[in-house]
N, C-alpha and C positions, 0 to 999 in steps of 0.2 A: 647509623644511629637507630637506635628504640622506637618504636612506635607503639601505640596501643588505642585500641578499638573501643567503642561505647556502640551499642545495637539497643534502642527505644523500641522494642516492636509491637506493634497493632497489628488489627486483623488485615487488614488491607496493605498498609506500608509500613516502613523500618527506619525513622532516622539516624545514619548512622555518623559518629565523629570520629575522627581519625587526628591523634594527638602527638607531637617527638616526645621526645625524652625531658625536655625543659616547658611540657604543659604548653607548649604554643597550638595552637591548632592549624592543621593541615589541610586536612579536607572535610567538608559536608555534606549530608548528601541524603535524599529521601529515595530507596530504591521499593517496590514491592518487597512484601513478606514473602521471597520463594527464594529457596537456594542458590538459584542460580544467578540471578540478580542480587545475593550479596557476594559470591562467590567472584562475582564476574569484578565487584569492587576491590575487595580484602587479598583477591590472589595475584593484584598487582605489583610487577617486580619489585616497584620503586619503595616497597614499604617491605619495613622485617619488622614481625609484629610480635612483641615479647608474652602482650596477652588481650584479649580482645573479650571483652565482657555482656554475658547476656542473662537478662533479669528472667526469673524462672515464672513460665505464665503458659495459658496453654497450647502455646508454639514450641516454646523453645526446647522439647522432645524430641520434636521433627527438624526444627533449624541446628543443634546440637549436635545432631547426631551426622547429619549434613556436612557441617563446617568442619567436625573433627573427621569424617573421611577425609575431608584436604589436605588434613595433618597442619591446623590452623590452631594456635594453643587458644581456645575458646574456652571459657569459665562462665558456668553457668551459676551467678548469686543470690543468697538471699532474699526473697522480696522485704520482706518488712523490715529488715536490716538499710537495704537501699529505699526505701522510701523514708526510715527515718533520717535518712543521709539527705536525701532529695527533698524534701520538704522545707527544706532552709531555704529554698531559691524564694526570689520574689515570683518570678514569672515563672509558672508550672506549664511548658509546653516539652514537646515532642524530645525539640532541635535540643530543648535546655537540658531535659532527662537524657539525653545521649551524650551531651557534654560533661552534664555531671559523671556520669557512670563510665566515660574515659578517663576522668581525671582520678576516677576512684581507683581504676587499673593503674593509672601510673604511679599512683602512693600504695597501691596496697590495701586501701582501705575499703574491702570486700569481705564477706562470708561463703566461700563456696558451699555447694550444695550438690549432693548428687544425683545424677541425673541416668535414671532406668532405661535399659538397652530399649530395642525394638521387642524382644522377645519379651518381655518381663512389662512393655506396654500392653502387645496380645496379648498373654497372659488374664493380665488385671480389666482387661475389653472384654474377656470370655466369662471370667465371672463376674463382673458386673452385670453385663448381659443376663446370665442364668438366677444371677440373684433378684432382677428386676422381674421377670417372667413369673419368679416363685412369689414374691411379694403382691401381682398382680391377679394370679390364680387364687392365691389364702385370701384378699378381698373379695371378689366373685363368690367365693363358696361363703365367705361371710355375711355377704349381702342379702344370699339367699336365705340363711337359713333365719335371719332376723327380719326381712320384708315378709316371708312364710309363716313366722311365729306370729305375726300380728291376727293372719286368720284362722290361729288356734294349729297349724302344721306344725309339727315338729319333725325337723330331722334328725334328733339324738344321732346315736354314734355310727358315723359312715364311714370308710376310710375312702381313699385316693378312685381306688376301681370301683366302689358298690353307693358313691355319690351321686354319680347321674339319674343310676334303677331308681336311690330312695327317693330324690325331688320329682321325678316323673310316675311315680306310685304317689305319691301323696296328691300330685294336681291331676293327676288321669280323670278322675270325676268334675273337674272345674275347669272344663276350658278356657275360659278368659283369662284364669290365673295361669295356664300352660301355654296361651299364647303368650305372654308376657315372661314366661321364665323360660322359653325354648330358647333364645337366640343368648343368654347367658352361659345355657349350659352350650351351644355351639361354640362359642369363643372360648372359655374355660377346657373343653375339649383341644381345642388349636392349642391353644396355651402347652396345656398339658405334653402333649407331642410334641412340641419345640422344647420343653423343657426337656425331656428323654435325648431331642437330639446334642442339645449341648452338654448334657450331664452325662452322655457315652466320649464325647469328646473329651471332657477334662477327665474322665476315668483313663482313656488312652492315655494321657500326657502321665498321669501323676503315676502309672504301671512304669514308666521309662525315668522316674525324676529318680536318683540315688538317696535324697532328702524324705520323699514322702516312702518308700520301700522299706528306708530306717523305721520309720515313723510306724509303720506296719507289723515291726516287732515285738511292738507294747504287748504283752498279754493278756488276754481279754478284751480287745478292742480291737475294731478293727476302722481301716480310714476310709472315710467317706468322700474324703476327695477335693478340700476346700482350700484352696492353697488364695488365701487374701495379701498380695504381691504392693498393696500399700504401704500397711502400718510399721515393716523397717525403714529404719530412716538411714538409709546409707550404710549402714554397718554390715561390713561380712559376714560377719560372729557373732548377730544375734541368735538368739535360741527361740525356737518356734514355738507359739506362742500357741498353747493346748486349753480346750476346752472339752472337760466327758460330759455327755449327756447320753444316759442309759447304752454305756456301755461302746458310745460310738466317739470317735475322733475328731472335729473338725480341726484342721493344723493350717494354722498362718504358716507359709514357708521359708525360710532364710532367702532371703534378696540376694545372696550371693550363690547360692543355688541355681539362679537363672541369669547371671549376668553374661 
């Protein structure tokens, strides 16, 4: 007989339900949110499990990828699809959303959704990372040069290398103002070198990606290297999603480029 899975998962635990073929229910069960504590449940002989359902949140990357090493047909669905499903219940708990979301395996009535390898999670870690660094250094220099203006300082046009010389030229004669702007520019310095180091990393990647080498053929442009691993939504065949600015590339990559 058919079985099929419902997995509620939280940060902590997982209630999982376990249903036949005729909606009766089986077993119940709260195991931790770790693979091997549901693995050690779902890989018992006495169940053949047609589809086992897991609501897409931000586990189920790692549990997902987990369970489908077992060769466990795991389906990762919709959230706001299954919450409009789920919201019908009177009582909104754990045990009831793992119930519901097994009975939904057993009819069918799910939205799959797909769910990004490990590689194409790294990926999307590394430049978020590098976009949160760039975003935090462009404040710092912004802060400065507007806290500066109010004592008649101006920094007009500085780039990236000749911004530290111009704010330490401008307060060199005001020490209280250079006490107060020294540990700025230390940090905006770290900053700066940890952006280099990850922006030499995602250069390695995108020299070896087949996707961004294409991308590098445009003439008159050349890529900078920004491959945003979100904004396809499952599709293989999306077309990478270009924006020029003076003459530069930034390229959303095709998701299926890195699965």
């Amino acid at each position: 007989m058919d079985h099929f899975a419902g997995l509620d998962v939280s940060v902590k635990d997982t209630s999982v339900c376990i249903v036949d073929g005729a909606g009766k229910i089986v077993r119940e069960v709260k195991v931790a949110s770790e693979p091997d504590a549901l693995l050690q449940v779902l890989t018992n002989p006495i169940y053949c499990f047609k589809r086992i359902g897991l609501e897409a949140g931000p586990l189920s990357q790692w549990l997902f990828s987990a369970l489908g090493e077992a060769n466990l047909p795991v389906i990762c669905v919709e959230t706001r699809h299954m919450r409009a499903v789920l919201k019908a219940q009177i009582n909104k708990t754990d045990r009831n959303d793992a119930r519901g979301i097994a009975q939904m395996m057993r009819v069918g009535l799910y939205r799959p959704v797909h769910v990004k390898t490990l590689r194409s999670q790294k990926l999307r870690m590394l430049l978020t990372h590098r976009k949160l660094l760039q975003s935090k250094a462009i404040a710092i220099e912004n802060d400065l040069r507007g806290t500066l203006r109010n004592f008649g300082l101006k920094v007009g046009m500085a780039g990236r290398t000749k911004f530290e010389a111009r704010i330490e030229e401008l307060v060199e004669e005001i020490p209280d103002l250079a006490a107060l702007v020294k540990p700025l520019l230390v940090v905006r310095r770290v900053v700066r070198e940890q952006i280099a180091v990850l922006h030499r990393r995602l250069l390695a990647i995108v020299r070896d990606d087949e996707v961004c080498r294409r991308l590098m053929t445009i003439p008159w442009c050349r890529l900078s290297g920004s491959a945003d691993l979100s904004r396809c939504r499952g599709c293989a065949c999306s077309l990478p999603q270009i924006q020029i600015r003076r003459c530069r590339i930034w390229a959303d990559l095709l998701q299926g480029s890195i699965r």
